[in-house]
C-alpha positions as CSV (number, residue, x, y, z in Angstrom):
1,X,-20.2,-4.0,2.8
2,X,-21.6,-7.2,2.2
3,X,-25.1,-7.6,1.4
4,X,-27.5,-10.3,2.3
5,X,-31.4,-10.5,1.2
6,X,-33.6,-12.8,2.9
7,X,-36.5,-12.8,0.5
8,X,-36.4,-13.5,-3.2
9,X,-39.8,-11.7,-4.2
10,X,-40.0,-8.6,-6.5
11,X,-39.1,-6.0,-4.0
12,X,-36.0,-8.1,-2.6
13,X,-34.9,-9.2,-6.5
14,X,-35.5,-5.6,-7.6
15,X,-33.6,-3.8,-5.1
16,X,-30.8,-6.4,-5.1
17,X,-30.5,-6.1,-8.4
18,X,-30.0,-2.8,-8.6
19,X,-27.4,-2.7,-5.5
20,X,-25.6,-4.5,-7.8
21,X,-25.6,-2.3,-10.7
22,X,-24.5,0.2,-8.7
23,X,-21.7,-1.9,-7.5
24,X,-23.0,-3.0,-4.0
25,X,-21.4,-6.7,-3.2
26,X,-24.5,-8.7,-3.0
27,X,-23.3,-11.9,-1.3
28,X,-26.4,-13.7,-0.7
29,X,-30.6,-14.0,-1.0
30,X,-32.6,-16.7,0.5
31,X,-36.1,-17.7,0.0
32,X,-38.4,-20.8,1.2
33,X,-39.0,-21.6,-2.6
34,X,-36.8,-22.9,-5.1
35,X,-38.5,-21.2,-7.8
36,X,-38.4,-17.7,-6.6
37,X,-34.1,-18.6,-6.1
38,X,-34.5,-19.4,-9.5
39,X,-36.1,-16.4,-10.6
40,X,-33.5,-14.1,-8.7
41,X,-30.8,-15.9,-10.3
42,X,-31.8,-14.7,-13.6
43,X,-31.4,-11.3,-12.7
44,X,-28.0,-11.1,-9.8
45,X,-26.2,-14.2,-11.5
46,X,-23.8,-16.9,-10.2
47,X,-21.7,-14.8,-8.0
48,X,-24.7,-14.9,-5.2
49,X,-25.1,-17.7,-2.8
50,X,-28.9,-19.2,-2.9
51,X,-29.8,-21.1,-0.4
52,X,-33.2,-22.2,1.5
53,X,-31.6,-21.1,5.1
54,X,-32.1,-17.2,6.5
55,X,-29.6,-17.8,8.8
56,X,-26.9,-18.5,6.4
57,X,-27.6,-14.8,4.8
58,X,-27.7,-13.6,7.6
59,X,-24.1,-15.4,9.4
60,X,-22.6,-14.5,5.8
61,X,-23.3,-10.7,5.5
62,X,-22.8,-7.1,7.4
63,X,-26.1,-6.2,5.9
64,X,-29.2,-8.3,6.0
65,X,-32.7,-6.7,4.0
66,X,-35.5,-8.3,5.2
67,X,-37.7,-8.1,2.2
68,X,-40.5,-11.0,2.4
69,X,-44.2,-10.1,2.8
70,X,-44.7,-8.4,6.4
71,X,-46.8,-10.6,7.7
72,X,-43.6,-13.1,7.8
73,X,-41.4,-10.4,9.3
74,X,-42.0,-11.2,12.9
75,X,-41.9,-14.9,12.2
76,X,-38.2,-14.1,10.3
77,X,-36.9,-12.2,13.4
78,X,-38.2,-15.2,15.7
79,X,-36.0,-17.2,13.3
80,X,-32.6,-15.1,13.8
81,X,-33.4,-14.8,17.4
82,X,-33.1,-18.4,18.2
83,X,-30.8,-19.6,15.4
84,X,-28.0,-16.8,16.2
85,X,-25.7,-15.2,18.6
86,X,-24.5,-12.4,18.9
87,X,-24.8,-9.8,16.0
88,X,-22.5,-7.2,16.6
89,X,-22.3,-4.9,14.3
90,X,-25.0,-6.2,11.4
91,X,-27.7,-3.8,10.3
92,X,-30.6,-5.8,9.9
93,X,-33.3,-3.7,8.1
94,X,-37.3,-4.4,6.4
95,X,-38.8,-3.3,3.4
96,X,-42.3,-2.4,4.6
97,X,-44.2,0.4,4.2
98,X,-46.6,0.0,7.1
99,X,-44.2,-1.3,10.0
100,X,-41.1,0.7,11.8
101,X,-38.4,-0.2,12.1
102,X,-39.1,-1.4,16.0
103,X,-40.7,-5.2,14.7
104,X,-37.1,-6.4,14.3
105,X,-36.9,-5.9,18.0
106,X,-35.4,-8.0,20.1
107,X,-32.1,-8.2,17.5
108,X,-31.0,-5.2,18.5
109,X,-30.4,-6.9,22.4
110,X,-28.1,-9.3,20.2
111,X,-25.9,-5.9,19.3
112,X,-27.7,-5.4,15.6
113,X,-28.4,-2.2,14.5
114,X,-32.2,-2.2,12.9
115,X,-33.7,0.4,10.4
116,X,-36.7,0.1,7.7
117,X,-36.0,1.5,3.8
118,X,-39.2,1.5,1.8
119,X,-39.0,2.0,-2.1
120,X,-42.4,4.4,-2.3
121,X,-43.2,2.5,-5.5
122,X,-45.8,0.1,-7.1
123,X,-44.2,-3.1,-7.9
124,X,-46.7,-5.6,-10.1
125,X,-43.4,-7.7,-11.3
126,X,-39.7,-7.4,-11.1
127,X,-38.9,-5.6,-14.6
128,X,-41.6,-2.9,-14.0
129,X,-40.0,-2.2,-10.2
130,X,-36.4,-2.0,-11.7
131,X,-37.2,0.6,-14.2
132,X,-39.5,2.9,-12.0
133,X,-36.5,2.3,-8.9
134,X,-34.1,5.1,-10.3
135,X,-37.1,7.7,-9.8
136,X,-38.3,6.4,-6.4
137,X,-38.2,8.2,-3.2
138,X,-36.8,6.0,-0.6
139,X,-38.2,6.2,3.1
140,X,-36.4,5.2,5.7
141,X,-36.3,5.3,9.4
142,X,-34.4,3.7,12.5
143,X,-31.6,3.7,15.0
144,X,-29.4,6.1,13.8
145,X,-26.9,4.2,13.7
146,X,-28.1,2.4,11.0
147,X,-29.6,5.3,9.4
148,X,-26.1,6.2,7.2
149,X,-26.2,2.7,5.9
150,X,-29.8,2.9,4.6
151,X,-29.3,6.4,3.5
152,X,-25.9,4.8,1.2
153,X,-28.4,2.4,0.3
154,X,-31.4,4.4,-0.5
155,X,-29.3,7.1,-2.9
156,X,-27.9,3.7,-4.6
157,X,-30.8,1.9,-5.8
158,X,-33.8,5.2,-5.9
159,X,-33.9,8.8,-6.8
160,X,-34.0,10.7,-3.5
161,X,-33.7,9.4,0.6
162,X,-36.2,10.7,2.7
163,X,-36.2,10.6,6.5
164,X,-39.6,9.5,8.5
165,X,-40.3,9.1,12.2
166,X,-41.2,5.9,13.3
167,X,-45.0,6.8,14.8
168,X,-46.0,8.4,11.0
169,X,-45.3,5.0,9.0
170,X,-49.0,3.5,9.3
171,X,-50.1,7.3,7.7
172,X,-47.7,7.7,5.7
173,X,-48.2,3.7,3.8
174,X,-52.2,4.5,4.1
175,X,-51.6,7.6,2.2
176,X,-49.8,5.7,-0.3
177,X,-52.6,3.1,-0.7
178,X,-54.7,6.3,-1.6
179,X,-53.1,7.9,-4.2
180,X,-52.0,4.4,-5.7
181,X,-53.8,1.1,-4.7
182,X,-57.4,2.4,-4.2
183,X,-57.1,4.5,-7.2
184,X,-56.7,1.4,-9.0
185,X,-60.0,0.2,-7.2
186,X,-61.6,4.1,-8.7
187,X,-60.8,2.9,-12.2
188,X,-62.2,-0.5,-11.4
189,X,-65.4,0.8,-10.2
190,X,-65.4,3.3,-13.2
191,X,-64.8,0.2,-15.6
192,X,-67.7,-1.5,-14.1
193,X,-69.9,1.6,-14.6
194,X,-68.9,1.7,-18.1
195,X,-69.7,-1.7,-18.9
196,X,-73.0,-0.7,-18.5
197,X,-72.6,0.8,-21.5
198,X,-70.7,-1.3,-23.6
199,X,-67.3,1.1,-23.3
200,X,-63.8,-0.1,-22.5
201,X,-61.2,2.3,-20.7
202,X,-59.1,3.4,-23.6
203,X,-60.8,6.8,-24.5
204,X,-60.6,7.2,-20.8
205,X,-56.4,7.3,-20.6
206,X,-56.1,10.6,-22.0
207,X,-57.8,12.3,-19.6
208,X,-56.4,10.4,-16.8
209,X,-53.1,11.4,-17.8
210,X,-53.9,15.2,-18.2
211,X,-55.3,14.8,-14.7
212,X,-52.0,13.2,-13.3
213,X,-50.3,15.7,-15.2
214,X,-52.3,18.4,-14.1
215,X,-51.6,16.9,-10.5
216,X,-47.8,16.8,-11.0
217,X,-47.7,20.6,-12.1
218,X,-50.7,22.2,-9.9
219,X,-51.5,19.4,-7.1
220,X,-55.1,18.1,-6.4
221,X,-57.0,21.0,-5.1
222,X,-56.3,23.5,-8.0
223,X,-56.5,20.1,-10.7
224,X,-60.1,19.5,-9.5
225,X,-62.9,20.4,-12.1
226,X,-66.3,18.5,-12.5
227,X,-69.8,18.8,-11.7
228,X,-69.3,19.6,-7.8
229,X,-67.1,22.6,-8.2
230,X,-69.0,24.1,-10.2
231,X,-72.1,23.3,-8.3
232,X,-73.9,21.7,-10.9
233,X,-76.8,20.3,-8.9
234,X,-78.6,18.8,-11.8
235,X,-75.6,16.7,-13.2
236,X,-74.9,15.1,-9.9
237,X,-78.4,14.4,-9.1
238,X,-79.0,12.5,-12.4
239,X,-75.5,10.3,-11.5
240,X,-76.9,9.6,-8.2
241,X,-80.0,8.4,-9.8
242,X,-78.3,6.4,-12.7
243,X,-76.0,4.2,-10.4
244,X,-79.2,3.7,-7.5
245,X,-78.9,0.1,-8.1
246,X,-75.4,0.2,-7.8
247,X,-75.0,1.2,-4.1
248,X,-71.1,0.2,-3.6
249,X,-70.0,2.8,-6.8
250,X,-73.3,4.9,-5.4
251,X,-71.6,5.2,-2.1
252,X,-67.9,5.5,-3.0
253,X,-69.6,8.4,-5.5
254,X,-71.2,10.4,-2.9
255,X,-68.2,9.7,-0.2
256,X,-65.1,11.6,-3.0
257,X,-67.9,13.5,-4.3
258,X,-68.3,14.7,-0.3
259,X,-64.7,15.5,-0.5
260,X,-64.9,17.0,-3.6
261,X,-67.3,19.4,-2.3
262,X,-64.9,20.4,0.7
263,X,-62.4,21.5,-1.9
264,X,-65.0,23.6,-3.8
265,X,-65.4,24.9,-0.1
266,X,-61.6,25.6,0.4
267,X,-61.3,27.4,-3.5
268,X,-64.5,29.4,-2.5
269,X,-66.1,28.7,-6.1
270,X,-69.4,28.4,-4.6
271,X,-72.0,30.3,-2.7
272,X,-73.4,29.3,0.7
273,X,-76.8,27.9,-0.9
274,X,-75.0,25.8,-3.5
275,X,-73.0,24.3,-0.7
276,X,-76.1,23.6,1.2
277,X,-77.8,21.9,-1.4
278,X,-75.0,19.8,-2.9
279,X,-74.7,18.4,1.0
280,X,-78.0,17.7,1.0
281,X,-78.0,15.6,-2.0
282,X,-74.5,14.1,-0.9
283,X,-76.5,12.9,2.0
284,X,-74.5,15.2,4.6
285,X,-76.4,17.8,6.7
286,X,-77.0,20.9,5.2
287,X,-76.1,23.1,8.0
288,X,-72.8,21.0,8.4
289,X,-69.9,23.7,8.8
């Protein structure tokens, strides 16, 4: 199995790299800029062709990752469509989260075999993703005859393969921009609230850790503690009213708080009145079911 990459950013550097380590031929990566060839060639050496042209990668290799931001994907398979023939035999596969497998179509008229393999990871550079990528759950979906290829692939460069239908990739990368991307955005707003203050977000890690911990070991519902489970109307009253000039965090406050109160609802830690009122303050209805 010979492995092209047509992308040199961090996922397609990362995961090529690792493909290597664990003895996958890498034969060739390709990217529009010189520098980010460069860059790859510090981590999968001389043995690797680099070259500016997709469709050398892709004429050179059995297996050709597709790995460059998504918004190029469609402009990538436009490429491969009028440059090449036929492509018996080739898997052809994308890294992105959001889009199935079906946006390499019309390759698969040329006789490819298509599939998508998502790391479900946060890469910020390529030396973070290749130490997080042996703990990774890999996603991936496609025509099933692709499917053992990516699954080789997937239990080569992460932890554990997991299978996903094509229709839930769009839920399942929103859910993943939840738990990881906006909650970057939650500490942002909370560093901007603490500013106020003249506080940094240091004495705040060790309580974010317990929380993920807690999450690991118990999972959000049962991790949840704070003013709204225990229905302390008082406490979130005064933080509605100290962020009122602050109506973006003021919003985003009473939208998780909102949620927050459903779980309270799902535990049963508070009586019917409590509920009420805490909706009422939260800017719900109070006779909301």
């Amino acid at each position: 199995m010979d492995i092209g990459i047509i992308g040199a950013g961090k996922v397609g550097v990362s995961i090529g790299f690792m493909m290597k380590k664990s003895g996958i031929a890498v034969r060739a990566i390709s990217d529009v800029l010189d520098a980010s060839l460069d860059t790859a060639r510090t981590y999968l050496a001389e043995d690797v062709s680099y070259t500016n042209n997709n469709l050398d990668v892709v004429k050179t290799c059995d297996v050709i990752a597709i790995t460059t931001q998504d918004r190029i994907i469609k402009d990538v398979v436009r490429e491969i469509d009028a440059g090449m023939g036929r492509l018996d035999g080739k898997v052809l596969f994308h890294t992105s989260g959001a889009d199935p497998s079906s946006i390499l179509k019309p390759l698969d008229e040329k006789g490819a075999r298509l599939g998508s393999l998502h790391p479900l990871q946060t890469f910020p550079d390529i030396d973070s993703a290749i130490a997080v990528l042996p703990g990774t759950y890999i996603f991936i979906e496609g025509d099933k005859s692709a499917l053992e290829t990516l699954t080789f692939i997937g239990e080569k460069i992460g932890y554990r393969v997991q299978m996903i239908g094509s229709n839930d990739k769009v839920l399942y990368h929103l859910s993943a921009v939840f738990v990881c991307n906006l909650l970057c955005a939650l500490y942002y707003a909370g560093e901007k609230i603490m500013d106020a203050i003249n506080i940094d977000l240091e004495p705040f890690l060790p309580i974010i850790r317990a929380t993920l911990k807690n999450i690991e070991s118990k999972g959000p519902l049962m991790s949840l503690t704070g003013p709204v489970i225990r229905g302390d109307l008082k406490t979130v009253e005064s933080h509605i009213r100290a962020i009122d000039d602050m109506e973006e965090y003021k919003d985003v406050y009473k939208a998780l708080s909102g949620i927050a109160l459903k779980m309270a609802m799902e535990r049963k830690t508070l009586d019917e009145d409590t509920v009420r009122q805490l909706k009422s303050i939260l800017g719900g209805k109070a006779d909301e079911q």
